[in-house]
C-alpha positions in Angstrom: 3.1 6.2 18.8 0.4 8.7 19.4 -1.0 11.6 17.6 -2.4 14.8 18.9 -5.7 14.0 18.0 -5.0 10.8 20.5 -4.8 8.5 18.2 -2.6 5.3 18.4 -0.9 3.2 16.1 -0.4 -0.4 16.4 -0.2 -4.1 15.2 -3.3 -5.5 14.4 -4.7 -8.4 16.1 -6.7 -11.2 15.3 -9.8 -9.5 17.3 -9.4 -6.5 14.9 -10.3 -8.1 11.7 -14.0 -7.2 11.8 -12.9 -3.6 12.2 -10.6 -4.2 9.7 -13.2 -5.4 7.1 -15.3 -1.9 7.9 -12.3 0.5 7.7 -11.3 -0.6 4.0 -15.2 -1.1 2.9 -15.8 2.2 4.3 -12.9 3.9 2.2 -13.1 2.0 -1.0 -16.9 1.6 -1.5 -17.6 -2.1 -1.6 -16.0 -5.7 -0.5 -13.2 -6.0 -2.8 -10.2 -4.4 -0.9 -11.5 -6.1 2.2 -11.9 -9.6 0.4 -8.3 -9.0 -0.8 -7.5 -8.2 2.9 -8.5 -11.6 4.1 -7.5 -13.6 1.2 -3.6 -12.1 1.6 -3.9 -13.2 5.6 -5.4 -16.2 4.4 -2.3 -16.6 2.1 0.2 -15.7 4.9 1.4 -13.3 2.4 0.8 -10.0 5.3 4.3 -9.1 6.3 2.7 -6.2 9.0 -0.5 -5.0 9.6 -1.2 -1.4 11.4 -4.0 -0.3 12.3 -5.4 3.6 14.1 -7.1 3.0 17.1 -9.3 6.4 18.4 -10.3 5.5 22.1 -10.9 1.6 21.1 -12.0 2.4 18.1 -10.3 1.0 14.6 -10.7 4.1 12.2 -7.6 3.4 9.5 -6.1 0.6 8.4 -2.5 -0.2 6.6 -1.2 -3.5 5.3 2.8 -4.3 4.1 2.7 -7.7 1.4 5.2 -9.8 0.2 6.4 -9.4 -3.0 9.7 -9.7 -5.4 11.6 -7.8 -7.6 12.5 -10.2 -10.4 16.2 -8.7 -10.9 18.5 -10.7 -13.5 20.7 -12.1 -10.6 17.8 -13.6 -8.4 14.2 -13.1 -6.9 14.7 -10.3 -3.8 12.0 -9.8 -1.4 10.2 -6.3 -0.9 6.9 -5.4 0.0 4.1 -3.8 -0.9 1.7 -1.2 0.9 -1.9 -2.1 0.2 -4.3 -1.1 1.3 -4.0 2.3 2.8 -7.5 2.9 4.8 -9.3 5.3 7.0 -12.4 5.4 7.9 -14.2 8.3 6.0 -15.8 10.3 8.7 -11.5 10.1 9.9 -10.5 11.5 6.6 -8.0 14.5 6.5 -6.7 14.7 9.9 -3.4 13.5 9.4 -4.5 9.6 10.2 -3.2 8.2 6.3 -0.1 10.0 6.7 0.7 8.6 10.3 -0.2 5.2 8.6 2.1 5.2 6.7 4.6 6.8 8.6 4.7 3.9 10.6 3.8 1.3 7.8 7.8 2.9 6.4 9.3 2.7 10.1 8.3 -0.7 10.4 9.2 -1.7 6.8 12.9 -0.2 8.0 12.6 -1.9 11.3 12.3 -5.4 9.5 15.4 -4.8 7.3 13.5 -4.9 4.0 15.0 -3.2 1.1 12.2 -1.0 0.0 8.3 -0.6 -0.1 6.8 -0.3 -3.0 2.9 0.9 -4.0 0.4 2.2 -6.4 -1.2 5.4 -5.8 -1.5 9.4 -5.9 2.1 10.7 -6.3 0.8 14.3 -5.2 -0.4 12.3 -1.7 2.9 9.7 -1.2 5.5 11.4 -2.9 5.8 14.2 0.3 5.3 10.7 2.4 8.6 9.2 1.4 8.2 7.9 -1.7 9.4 8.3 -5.3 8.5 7.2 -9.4 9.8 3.5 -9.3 10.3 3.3 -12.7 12.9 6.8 -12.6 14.7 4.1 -10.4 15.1 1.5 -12.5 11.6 -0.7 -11.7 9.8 -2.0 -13.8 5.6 -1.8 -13.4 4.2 -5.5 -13.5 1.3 -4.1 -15.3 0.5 -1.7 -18.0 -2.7 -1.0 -16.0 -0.6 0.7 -13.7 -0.1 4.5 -14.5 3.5 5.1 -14.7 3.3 7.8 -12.1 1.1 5.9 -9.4 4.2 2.9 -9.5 6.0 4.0 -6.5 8.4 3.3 -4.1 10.2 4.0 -0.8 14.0 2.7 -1.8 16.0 2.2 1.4 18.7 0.1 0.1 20.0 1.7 -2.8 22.1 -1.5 -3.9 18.4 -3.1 -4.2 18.8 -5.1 -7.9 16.7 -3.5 -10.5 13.9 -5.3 -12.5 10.1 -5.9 -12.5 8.1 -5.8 -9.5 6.2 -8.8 -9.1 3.0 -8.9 -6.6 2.6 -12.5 -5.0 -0.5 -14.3 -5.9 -3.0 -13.1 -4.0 -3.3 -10.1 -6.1 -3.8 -11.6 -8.9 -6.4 -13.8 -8.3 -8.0 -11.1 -6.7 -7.8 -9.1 -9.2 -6.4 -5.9 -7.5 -3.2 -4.7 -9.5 -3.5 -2.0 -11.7 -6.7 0.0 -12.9 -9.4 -1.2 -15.3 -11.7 0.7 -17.6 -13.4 3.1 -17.2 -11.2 3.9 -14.0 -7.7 3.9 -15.7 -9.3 5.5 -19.3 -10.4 8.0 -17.3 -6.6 8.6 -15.4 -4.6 8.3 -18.4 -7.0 10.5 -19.8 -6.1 13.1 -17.0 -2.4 12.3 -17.5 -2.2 13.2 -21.2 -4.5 17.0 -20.6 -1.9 17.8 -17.3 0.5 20.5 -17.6 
């Protein structure tokens, strides 16, 4: 798939890793996306990795996870998107969107039942997704702002219940905000109109 800005999205490979590393250091100021990057391939807990390529150049970066919806009936697989990465001097030319454009086609392309995140509803809702919890979802973390627990539902049959990350995120300790990051968004959420 290619972009009028000619750039290509593809399947990461073991070569890109490095690149990898940079991309989501870049965008999230410091090691601990990218430690949680290696330690879920580590895990074999990556289900697809993308990554934008600008003329041999890694400048975004987007990663599907498995994880489970703990409905009454029985564990069912889903996945998660995290990270979502570009490169900041790539930043708002349509490179996050195309991500995850294809991060969703591939997610369908696989047969899984839904993708699930946390993040900006004013920047994934017009990108597919919707509030999980509206759906019947339950967050598996009150550090998780209501509105940021979101999903992309493609089987609407999917069995409700909690949404449970797999182990990596926990130990890495990457669900959910802490304080003073998720003081400061529920904060926001109560003053919104």
């Amino acid at each position: 798939m290619e972009t009028p800005s000619a750039v290509t999205f593809r399947l990461a490979q073991s070569e890109d890793s490095d690149a990898v590393r940079r991309v989501n250091g870049a965008a999230f100021g410091g090691p601990r996306v990218p430690d949680m990057v290696d330690a879920l391939v580590g895990a074999g807990d990556v289900v697809a990795s993308l990554v934008a390529d600008r003329a041999g150049n890694v400048v975004g970066h987007v990663q599907l996870s498995r994880c489970w919806i703990d409905a009454r009936e029985r564990l069912v697989e889903v996945v998660t998107l995290s990270p979502l990465a570009v490169e900041p001097s790539h930043q708002r030319q349509g490179i996050g969107t195309a991500l995850v454009a294809a991060a969703l086609q591939t997610a369908r392309e696989e047969g899984e039942p839904a993708v699930f995140l946390e993040g900006d509803p004013d920047f994934y809702g017009p990108r597919g997704f919707s509030p999980a919890t509206s759906l019947g979802f339950g967050r598996p973390s009150p550090r998780i702002p209501e509105p940021g627990f979101q999903v992309a539902l493609f089987d609407p049959e999917l069995p409700r219940g909690p949404f449970v990350y797999c182990q990596t995120f926990w130990t890495q300790d990457c669900v959910g905000l802490r304080d003073p990051q998720l003081a400061n968004v529920e904060a926001q959420l109560l003053f919104e109109p």
